[in-house]
VOGU-257347 format. One record per residue: x, y, z of N, C-alpha, C, O, CB in turn; residue number from 1; chain; residue in three letters. Coordinates in steps of 0.02 Angstrom, whole numbers, plus 50000, padded with zeros to 5 digits. Glycine has a CB too. Example, Ala and Ser with C-alpha at 12.3 -4.5 7.8 and 13.67 -1.06 7.14 Angstrom:
! VOGU-257347
n.xx  n.yy  n.zz  ca.xx  ca.yy  ca.zz  c.xx  c.yy  c.zz  o.xx  o.yy  o.zz  cb.xx  cb.yy  cb.zz  zaba  zapa  firo
50660  49716  50390  50615  49775  50390  50660  49835  50390  50712  49834  50423  50565  49776  50452  1  A  ALA;
50642  49888  50354  50684  49947  50357  50645  50002  50394  50670  50057  50402  50704  49970  50286  2  A  SER;
END
This chain:
! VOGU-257347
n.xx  n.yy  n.zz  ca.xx  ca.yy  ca.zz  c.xx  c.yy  c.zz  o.xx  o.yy  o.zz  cb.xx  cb.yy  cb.zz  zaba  zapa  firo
50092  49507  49974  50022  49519  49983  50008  49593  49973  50040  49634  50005  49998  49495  50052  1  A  UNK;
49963  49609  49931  49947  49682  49919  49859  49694  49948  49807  49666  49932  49959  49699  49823  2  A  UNK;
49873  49745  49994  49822  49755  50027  49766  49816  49995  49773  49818  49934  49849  49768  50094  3  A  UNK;
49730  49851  50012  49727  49916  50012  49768  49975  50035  49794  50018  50000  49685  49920  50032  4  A  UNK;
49770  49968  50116  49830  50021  50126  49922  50002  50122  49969  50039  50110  49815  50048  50205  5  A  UNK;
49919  49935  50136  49987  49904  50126  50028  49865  50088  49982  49831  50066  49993  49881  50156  6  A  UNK;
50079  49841  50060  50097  49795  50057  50155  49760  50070  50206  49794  50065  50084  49794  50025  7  A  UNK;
50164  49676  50090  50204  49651  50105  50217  49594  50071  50171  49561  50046  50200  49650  50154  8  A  UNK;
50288  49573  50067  50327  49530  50055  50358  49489  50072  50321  49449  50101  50347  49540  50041  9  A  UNK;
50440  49462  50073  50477  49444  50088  50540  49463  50034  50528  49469  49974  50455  49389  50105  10  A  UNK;
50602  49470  50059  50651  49519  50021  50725  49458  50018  50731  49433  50074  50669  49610  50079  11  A  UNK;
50758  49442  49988  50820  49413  49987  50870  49466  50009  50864  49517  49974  50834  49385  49920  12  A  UNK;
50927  49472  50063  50968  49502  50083  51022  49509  50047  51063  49554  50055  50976  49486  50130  13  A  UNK;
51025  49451  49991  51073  49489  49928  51094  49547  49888  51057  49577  49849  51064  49471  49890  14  A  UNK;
51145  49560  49897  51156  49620  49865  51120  49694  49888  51119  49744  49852  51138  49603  49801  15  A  UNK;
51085  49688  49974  51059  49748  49982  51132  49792  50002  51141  49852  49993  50994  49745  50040  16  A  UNK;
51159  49764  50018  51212  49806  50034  51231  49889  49979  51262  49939  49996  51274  49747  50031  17  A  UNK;
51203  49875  49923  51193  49934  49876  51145  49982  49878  51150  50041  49859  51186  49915  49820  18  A  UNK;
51093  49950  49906  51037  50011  49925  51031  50020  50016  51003  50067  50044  50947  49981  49888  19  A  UNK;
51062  49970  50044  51040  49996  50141  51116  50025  50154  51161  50024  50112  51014  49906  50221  20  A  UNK;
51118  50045  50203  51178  50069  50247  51211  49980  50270  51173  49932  50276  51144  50130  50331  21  A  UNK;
51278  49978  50278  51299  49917  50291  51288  49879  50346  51293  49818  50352  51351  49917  50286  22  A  UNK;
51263  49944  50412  51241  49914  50495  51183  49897  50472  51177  49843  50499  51236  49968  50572  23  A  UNK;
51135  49905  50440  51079  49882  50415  51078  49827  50390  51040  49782  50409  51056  49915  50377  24  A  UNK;
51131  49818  50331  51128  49736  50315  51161  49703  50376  51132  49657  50405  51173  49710  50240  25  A  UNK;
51200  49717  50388  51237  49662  50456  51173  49639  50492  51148  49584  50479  51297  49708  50526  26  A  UNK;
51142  49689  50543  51076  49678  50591  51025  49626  50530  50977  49594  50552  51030  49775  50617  27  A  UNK;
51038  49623  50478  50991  49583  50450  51026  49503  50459  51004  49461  50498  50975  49609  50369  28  A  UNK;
51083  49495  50416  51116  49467  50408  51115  49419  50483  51114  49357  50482  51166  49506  50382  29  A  UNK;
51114  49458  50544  51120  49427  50627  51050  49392  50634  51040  49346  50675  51129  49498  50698  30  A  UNK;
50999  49419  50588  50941  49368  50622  50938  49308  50605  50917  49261  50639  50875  49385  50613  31  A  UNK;
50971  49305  50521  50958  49220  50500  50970  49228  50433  50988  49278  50402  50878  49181  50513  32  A  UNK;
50954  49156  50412  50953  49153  50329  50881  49196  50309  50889  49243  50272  50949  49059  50295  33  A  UNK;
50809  49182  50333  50780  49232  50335  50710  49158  50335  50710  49102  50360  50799  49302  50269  34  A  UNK;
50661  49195  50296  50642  49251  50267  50630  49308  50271  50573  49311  50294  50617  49246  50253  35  A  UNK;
50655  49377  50258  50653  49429  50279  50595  49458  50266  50589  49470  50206  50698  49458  50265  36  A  UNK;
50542  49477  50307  50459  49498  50285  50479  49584  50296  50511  49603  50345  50377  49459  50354  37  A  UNK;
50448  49639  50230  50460  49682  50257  50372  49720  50236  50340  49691  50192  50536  49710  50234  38  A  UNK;
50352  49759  50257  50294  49796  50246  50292  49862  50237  50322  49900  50275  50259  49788  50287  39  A  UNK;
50249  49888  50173  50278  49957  50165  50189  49992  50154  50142  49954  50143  50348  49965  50084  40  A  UNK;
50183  50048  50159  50108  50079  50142  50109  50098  50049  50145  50127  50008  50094  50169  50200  41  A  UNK;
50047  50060  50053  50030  50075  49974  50009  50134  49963  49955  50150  49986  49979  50035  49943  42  A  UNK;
50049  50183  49924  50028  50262  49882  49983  50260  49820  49996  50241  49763  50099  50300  49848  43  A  UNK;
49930  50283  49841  49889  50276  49754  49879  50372  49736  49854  50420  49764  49772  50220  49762  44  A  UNK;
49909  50361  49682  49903  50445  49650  49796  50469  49669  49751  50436  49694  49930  50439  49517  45  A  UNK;
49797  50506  49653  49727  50532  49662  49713  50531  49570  49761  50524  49532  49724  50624  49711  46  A  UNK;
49626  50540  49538  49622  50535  49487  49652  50607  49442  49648  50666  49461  49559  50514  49485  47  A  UNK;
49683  50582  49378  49701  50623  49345  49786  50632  49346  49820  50658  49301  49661  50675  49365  48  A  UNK;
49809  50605  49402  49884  50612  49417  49932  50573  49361  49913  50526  49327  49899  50579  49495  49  A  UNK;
50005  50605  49357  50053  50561  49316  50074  50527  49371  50048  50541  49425  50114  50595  49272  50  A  UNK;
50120  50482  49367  50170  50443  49412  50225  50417  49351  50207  50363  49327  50126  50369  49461  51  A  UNK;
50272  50436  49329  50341  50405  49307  50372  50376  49322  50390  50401  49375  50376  50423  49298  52  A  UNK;
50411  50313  49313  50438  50284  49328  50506  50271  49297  50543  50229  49321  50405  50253  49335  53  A  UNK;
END
């Protein structure tokens, strides 16, 4: 769901082990198969800005 200031999901715990710290996946790993909902704040450049990707 993409909000104005936020947005959220749900994330598969596969393979995070490459981008989180490993006590991070474990504590995930301990709650369940999931679905793992995570929510993050949406950044919008101001007018005129680059953003690269």
């Amino acid at each position: 769901m993409i909000h104005d200031q936020t947005m959220a999901e749900t994330i598969d715990i596969q393979g995070l082990d490459s981008l989180l710290p490993a006590e991070r996946v474990q504590a995930l790993k301990r709650t369940g198969e999931g679905p793992h909902v995570f929510v993050t704040a949406r950044v919008r450049g101001y007018a005129g800005s680059r953003v690269d990707v």
